[in-house]
N, C-alpha and C positions, 0 to 999 in steps of 0.2 A: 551510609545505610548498611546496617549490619546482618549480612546473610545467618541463619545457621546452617548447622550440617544438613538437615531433611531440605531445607531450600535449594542448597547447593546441589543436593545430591537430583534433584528435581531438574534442574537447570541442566544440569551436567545431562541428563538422562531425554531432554525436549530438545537441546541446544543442538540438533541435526535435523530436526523436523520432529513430528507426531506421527505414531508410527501409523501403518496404512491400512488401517482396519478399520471396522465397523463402529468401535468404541476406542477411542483412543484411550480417552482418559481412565477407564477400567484396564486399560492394558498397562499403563504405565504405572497404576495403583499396584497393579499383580507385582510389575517387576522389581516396585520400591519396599513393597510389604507394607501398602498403606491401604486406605481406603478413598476410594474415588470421590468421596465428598470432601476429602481432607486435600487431593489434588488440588481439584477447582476451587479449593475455597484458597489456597497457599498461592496458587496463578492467580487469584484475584485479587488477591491481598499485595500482594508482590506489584503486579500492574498500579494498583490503587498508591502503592507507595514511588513508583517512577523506575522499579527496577523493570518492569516489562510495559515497553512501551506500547506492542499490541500481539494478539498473536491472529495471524493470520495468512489464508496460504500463497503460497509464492510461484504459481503455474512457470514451465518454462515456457515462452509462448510460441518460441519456435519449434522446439517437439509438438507444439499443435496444429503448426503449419501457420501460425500469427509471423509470418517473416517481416512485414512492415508495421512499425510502432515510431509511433510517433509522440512526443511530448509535446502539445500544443501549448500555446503559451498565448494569455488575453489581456490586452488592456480594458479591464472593467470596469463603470463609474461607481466609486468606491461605496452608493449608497444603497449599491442593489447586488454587490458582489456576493455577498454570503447566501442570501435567497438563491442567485443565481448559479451560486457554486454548488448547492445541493441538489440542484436542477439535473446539470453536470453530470453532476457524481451517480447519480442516480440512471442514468442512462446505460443498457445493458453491453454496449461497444468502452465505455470507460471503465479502468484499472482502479484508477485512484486520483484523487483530484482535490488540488486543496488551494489556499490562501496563502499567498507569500508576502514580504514589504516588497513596494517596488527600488529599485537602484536607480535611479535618474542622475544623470540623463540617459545613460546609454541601457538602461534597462527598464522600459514604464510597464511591463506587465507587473498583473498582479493576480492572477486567476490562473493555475494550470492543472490540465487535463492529460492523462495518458492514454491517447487511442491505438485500436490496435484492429491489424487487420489481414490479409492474405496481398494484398497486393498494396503500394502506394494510391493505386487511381481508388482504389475501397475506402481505405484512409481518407481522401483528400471529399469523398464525398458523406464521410461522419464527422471529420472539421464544418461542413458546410453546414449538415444539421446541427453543431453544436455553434456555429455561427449564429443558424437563422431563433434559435433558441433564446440565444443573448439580447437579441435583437437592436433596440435603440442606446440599449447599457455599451454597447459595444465600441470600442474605439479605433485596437488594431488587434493585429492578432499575427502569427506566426507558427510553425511546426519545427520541432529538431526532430531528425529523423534517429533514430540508434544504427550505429553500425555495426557493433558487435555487442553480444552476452556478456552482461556484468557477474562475477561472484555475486551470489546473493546465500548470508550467511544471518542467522540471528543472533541471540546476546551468546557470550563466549565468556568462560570466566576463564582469567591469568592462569597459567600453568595447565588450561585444558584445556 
């Protein structure tokens, strides 16, 4: 997939975040000499092509005081997992939440959730509600706690 120069030069100028103002994409149009319909139409075109996979924001959750996060992880019966994963997702304590293949034997989930929360015992009681949610779908289930903050970086072109 062949960038050109105004794509690159795009990327190159998002590729740290969207800057923190009221209008981002007018800001970045200002900064490229483009116009902000030409932005959002080249970001969606670009997405629409697989070069940007999505954009959206990336909170640190521990500057918010989110110190316990947990990635839960479901075994769901696989006829009601998609319903049940937008269920999920849709809950205002979940990050992001999606459909994986399971790894059997040693891995039968297939449903996970990232909850997040101030304390472990907060956490352990919004796994419950996304327990009692799943309800009969429900097979097992488990939480990985995070121990530490990962880099979290977006698309990056070679040499930049």
């Amino acid at each position: 997939m062949m960038l050109d120069q105004t794509d690159r030069r795009l990327i190159t100028a998002t590729q740290a975040g969207l800057p923190l103002v009221d209008q981002p994409y007018a800001q970045i149009a200002r900064d490229l000499d483009l116009s902000e319909a030409q932005v959002t139409h080249r970001l969606a075109a670009m997405q629409a092509r697989g070069i940007i996979r999505r954009i959206a924001i990336a909170p640190n959750h521990y500057a918010l005081g989110m110190t316990a996060n947990g990635m839960s992880v479901w075994d769901v019966d696989d006829a009601h997992a998609s319903a049940l994963g937008q269920q999920v997702g849709a809950l205002d304590f979940v990050t992001h939440c999606y459909l994986r293949p399971r790894a059997r034997p040693m891995w039968p989930y297939n449903l996970f959730a990232m909850l997040h929360g101030t304390t472990r015992a907060e956490v352990e009681e919004k796994r419950a509600q996304v327990r009692a949610l799943l309800g009969p779908a429900l097979r097992a289930d488990d939480i990985l706690y995070s121990t530490r903050i990962l880099k979290k970086t977006g698309l990056r072109l070679k040499g930049d």
